[in-house]
N, C-alpha and C positions, 0 to 999 in steps of 0.2 A: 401458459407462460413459459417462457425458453429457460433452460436453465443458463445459469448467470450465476458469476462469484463474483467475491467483496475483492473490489482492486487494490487493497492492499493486506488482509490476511487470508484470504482464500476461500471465506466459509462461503457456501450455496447461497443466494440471498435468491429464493424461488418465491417468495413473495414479500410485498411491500413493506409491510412490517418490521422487517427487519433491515430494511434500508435506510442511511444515513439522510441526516437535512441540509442544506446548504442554509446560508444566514438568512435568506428570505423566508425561511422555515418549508421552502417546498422540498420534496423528495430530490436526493441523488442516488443517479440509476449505478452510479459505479463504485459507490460504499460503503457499507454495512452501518447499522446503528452503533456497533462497538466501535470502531473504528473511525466516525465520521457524524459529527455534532454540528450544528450551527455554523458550516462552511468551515471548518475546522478539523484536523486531526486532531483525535483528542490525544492519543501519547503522542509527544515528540519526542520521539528517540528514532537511532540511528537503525537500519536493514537489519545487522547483526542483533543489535537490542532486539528486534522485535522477534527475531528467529527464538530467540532465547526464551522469552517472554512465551510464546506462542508452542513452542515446544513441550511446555507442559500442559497443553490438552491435547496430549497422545492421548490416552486411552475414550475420552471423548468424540475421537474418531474414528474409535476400533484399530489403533495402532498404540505400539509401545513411546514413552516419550523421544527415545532416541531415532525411532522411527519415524516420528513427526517433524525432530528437527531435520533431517533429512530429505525429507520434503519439501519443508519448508528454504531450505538452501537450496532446492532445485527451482521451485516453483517462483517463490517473491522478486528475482530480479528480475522474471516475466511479466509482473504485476504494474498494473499502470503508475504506484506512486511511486514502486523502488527503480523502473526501466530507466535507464540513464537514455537521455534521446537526442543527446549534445551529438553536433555533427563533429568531425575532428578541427575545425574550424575554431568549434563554440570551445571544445574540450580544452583546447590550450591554453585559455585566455577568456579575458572579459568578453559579453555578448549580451549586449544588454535584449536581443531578440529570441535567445534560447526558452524551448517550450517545454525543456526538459522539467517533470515533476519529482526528480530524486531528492530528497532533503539533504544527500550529501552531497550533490553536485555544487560547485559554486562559481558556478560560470560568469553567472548574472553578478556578481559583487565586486566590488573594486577594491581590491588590495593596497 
């Protein structure tokens, strides 16, 4: 099996088990059972929240906590649900066709 991480905390998801379900209850390839219920994020909280949140299992991955948050700041806006994928287009303004999965983007909303 390839190695693969959860697209939105980062852990290894090297095998299925640990992969999140979408509401049909099949496997999603992109993540993790913590992170991904029933076609659902289970926390909703914002990039930063979860940096925070997730920063205290430093030592669970053989680094210090402050070392993970650092990481974790480098890594998750790489990550499929924190990547903002608005064109500059989408960025300015409504769009009702934007594919972006940021939960703090809100391109797609009407003001």
């Amino acid at each position: 099996m390839e190695n693969r991480i959860c697209q939105s905390c980062g852990m290894p998801t090297n095998v299925n088990e640990q992969l999140g379900t979408n509401s049909d209850g099949s496997i999603n390839n992109d993540y993790c059972k913590y992170c991904y219920e029933n076609g659902e994020f289970i926390d909703k909280v914002t990039m930063e929240e979860y940096i925070e949140n997730c920063s205290e299992y430093g030592t669970q991955a053989g680094m210090s906590n402050e070392e993970m948050r650092k990481h974790c700041q480098k890594l998750f806006p790489t990550l499929k649900r924190w990547k903002c994928t608005c064109t500059d287009e989408c960025a300015t303004g409504y769009n009702p066709n934007c594919t972006c999965t940021n939960p703090e983007c809100h391109c797609t909303e009407k003001y």
